[in-house]
PLY file of the C-alpha trace (Angstrom):
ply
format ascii 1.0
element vertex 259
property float x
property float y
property float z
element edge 257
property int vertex1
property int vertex2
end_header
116.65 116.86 190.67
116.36 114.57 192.42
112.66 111.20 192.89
111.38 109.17 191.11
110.28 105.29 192.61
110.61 101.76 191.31
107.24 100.01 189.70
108.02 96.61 191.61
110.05 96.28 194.72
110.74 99.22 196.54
114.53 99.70 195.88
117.27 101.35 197.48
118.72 103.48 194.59
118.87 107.11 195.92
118.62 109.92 193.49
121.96 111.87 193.74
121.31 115.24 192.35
124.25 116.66 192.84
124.14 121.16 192.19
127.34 122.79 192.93
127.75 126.91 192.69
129.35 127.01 189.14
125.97 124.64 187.30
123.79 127.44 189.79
125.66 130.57 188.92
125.94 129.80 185.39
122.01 129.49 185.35
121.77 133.60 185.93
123.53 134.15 182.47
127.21 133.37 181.94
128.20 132.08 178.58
130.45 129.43 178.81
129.20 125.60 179.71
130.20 123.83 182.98
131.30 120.06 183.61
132.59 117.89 186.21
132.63 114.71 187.27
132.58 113.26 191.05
133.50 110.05 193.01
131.03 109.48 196.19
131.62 106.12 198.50
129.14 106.12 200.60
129.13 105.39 204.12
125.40 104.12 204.09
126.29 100.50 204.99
128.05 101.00 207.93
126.23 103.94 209.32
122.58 101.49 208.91
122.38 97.41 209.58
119.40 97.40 206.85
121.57 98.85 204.12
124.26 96.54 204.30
123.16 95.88 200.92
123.78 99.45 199.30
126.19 100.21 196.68
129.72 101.64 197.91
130.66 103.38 195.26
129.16 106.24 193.23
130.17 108.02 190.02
128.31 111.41 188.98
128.99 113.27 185.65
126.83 116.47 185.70
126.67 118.69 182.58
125.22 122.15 182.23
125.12 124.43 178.97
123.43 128.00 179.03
122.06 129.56 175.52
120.32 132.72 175.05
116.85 130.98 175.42
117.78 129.47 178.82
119.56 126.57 180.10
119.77 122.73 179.59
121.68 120.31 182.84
121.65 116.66 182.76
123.27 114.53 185.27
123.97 110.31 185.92
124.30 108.52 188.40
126.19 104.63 187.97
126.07 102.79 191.17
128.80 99.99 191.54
129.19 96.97 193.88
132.84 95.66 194.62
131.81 93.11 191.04
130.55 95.96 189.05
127.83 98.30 188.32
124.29 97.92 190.12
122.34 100.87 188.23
121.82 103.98 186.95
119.73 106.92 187.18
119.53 110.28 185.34
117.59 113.41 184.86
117.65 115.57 182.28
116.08 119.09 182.27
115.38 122.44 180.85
114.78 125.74 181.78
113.30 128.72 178.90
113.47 132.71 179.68
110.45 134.29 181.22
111.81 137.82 182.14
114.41 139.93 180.47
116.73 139.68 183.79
115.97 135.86 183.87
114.80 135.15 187.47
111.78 133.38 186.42
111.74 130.55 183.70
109.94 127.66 182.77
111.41 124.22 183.85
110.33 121.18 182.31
112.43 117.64 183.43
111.97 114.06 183.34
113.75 111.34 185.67
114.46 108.03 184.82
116.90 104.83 185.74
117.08 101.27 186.83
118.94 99.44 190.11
119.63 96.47 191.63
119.68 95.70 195.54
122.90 93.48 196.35
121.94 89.70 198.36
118.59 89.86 196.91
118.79 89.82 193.39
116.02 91.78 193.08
116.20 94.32 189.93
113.85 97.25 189.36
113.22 100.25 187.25
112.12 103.96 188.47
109.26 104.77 187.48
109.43 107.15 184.22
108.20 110.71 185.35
107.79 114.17 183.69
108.02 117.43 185.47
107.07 120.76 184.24
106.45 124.08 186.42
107.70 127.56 187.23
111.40 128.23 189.13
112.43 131.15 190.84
116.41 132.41 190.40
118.35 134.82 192.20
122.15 135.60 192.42
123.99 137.88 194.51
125.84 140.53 192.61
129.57 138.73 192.52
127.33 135.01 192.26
128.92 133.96 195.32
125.47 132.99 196.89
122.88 131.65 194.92
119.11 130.01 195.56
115.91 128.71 193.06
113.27 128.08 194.24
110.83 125.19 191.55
107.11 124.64 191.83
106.31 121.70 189.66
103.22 119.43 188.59
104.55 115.78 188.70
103.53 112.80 185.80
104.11 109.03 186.66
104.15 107.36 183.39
102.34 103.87 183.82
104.59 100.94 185.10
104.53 97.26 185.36
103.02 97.38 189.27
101.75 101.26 189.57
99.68 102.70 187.48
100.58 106.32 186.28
99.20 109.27 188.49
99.74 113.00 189.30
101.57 114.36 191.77
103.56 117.64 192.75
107.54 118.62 193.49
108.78 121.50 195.53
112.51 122.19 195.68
114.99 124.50 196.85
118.85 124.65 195.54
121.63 126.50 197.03
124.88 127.25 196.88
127.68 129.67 198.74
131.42 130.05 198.22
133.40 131.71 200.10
136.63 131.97 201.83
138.20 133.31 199.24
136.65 130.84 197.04
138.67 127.83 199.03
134.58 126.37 200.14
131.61 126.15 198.22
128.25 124.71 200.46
125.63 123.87 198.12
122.56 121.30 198.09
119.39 121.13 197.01
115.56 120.09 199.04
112.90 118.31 197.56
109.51 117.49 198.45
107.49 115.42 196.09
104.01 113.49 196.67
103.94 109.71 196.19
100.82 107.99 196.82
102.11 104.61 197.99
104.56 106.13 201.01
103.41 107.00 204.12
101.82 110.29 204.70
102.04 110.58 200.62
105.12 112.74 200.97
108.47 111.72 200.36
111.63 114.34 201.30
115.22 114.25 199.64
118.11 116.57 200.88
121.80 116.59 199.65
123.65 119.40 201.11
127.48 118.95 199.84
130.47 120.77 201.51
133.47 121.10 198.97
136.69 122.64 199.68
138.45 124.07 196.44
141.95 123.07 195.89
142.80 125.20 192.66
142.34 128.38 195.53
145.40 126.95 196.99
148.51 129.12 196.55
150.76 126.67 193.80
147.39 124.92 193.14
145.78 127.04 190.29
144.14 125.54 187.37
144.31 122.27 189.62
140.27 121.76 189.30
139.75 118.87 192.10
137.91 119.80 195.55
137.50 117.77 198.07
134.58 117.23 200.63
131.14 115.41 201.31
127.73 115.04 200.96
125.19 114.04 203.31
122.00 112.66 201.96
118.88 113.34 204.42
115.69 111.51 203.68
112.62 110.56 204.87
110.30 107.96 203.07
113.12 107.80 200.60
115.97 105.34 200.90
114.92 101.29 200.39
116.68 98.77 203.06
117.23 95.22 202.13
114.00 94.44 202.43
112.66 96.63 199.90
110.54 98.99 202.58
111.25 102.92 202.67
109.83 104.15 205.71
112.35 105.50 207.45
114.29 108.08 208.04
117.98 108.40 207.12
121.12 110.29 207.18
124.21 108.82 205.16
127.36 110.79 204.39
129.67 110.34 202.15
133.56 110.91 201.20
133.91 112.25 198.20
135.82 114.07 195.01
135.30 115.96 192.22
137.01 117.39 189.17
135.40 120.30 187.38
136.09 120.85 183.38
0 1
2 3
3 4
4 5
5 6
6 7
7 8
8 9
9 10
10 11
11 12
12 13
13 14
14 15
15 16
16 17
17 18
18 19
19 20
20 21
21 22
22 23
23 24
24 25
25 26
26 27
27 28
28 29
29 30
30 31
31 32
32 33
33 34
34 35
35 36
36 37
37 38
38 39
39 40
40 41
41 42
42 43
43 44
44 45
45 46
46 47
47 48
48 49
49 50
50 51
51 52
52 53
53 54
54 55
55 56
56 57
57 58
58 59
59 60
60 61
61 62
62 63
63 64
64 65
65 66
66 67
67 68
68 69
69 70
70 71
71 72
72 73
73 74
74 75
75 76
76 77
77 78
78 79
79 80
80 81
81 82
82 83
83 84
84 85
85 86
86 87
87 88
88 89
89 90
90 91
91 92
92 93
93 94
94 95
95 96
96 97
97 98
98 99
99 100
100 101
101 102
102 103
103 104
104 105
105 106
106 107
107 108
108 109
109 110
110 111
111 112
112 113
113 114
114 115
115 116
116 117
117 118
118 119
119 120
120 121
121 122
122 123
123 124
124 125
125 126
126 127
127 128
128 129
129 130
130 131
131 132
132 133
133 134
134 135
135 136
136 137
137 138
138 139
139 140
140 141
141 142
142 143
143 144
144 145
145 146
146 147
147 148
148 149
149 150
150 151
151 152
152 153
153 154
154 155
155 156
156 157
157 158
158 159
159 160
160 161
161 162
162 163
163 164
164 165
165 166
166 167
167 168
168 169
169 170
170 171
171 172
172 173
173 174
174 175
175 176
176 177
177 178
178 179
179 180
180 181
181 182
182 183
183 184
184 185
185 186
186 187
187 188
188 189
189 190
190 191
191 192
192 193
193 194
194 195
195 196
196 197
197 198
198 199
199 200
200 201
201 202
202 203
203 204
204 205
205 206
206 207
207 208
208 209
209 210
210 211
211 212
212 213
213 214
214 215
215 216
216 217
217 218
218 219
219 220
220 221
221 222
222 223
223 224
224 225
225 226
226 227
227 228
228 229
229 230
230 231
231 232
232 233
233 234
234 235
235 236
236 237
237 238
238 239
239 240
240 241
241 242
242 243
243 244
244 245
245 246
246 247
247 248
248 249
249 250
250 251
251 252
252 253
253 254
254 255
255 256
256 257
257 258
């Protein structure tokens, strides 16, 4: 959940928060943890002439573990260029109780990483920054559709360049299997305030679209789907030249293997 923004330079590392149906239904009360790990290569460079600098390659391992006072999930993000990594970024979150049938709870988050933008040389850090709010959770009775809904108040710890402020995040997460369970379309919206973007607000989409080999006939217990994201941004993404005032959409191809 992904957002936070580099103290120097404006960079191009994008936040990939990547929320697929099992980390979402698991949030509504199963008892067994969830893992998986995913492959992205991005398409950003040749969709865009100012991100010919952009990492190709993503790796994602996401981790979520429910207990009986709520729920813990922690993702990151390694960025590589053809000669090895270029950063990292993670988030790592929790969510306590608040009702007996647990559709509200307390979330409380912070963000974090570091990147590199490739023919520049220029390195940066994300700005630390602490969330802490309310979210919203609802399931459908077979947790084939889910949605939360997260209202938070927003810390920037003080950087090198920007000095720490408040701010606010809305966001939205989704997810939907069906098909027999063969597709799962999930994603998650955020809206955040930054005060050094344009019109202070900065907006972060991923919807993903995942087709489920192991609901193949031959293919069970085979846990590798298949499918792609699309990241949708505004005031988000950093070209070459360090700027992020623009609006993008950049799929990728991707994979992932669920524990």
């Amino acid at each position: 959940m992904i957002k936070v923004f580099p103290i120097v330079e404006l960079n191009n590392y994008e936040k990939m928060k990547k929320v697929i149906l099992s980390i979402v239904c698991l949030a509504f009360g199963m008892t067994v943890s969830a893992q998986n790990i995913q492959l992205h290569y991005d398409l950003g460079h040749s969709f865009y002439g100012d991100l010919n600098g952009r990492p190709n390659v993503t790796t994602t391992i996401e981790m979520f573990k429910p207990d009986k006072w709520g729920s813990t999930f922690l993702f990151t993000d390694i960025d590589y260029f053809s000669d090895g990594a270029a950063g990292a970024y993670w988030e790592i979150s929790r969510e306590f109780n608040l009702t007996h049938n647990k559709r509200w709870a307390l979330h409380l988050e912070y963000d974090g990483g570091a990147t590199t933008i490739e023919h520049t040389g220029i390195g940066n850090r994300f700005q630390h920054a602490f969330l802490g709010g309310g979210a919203w959770n609802w399931a459908s009775k077979d947790f084939s559709k889910t949605f939360s809904l997260q209202a938070m108040y927003k810390y920037y710890f003080k950087g090198t360049n920007r000095g720490a402020f408040n701010g606010f995040q809305f966001t939205a997460v989704w997810g939907d299997t069906f098909a027999n369970g063969l597709c799962t379309f999930s994603g998650f919206l955020d809206v955040w305030y930054d005060k050094d973007v344009k019109g202070k607000l900065i907006t972060l989409s991923e919807p993903q679209f995942w087709v489920n080999l192991n609901a193949l006939k031959g293919m069970e217990g085979i846990n590798v789907s298949v499918g792609t994201e699309v990241e949708i941004s505004n005031n988000f993404v950093f070209n070459n030249e360090g700027s992020n005032n623009k609006f993008y959409a950049i799929p990728t191809i991707a994979a992932k293997w669920t524990f």
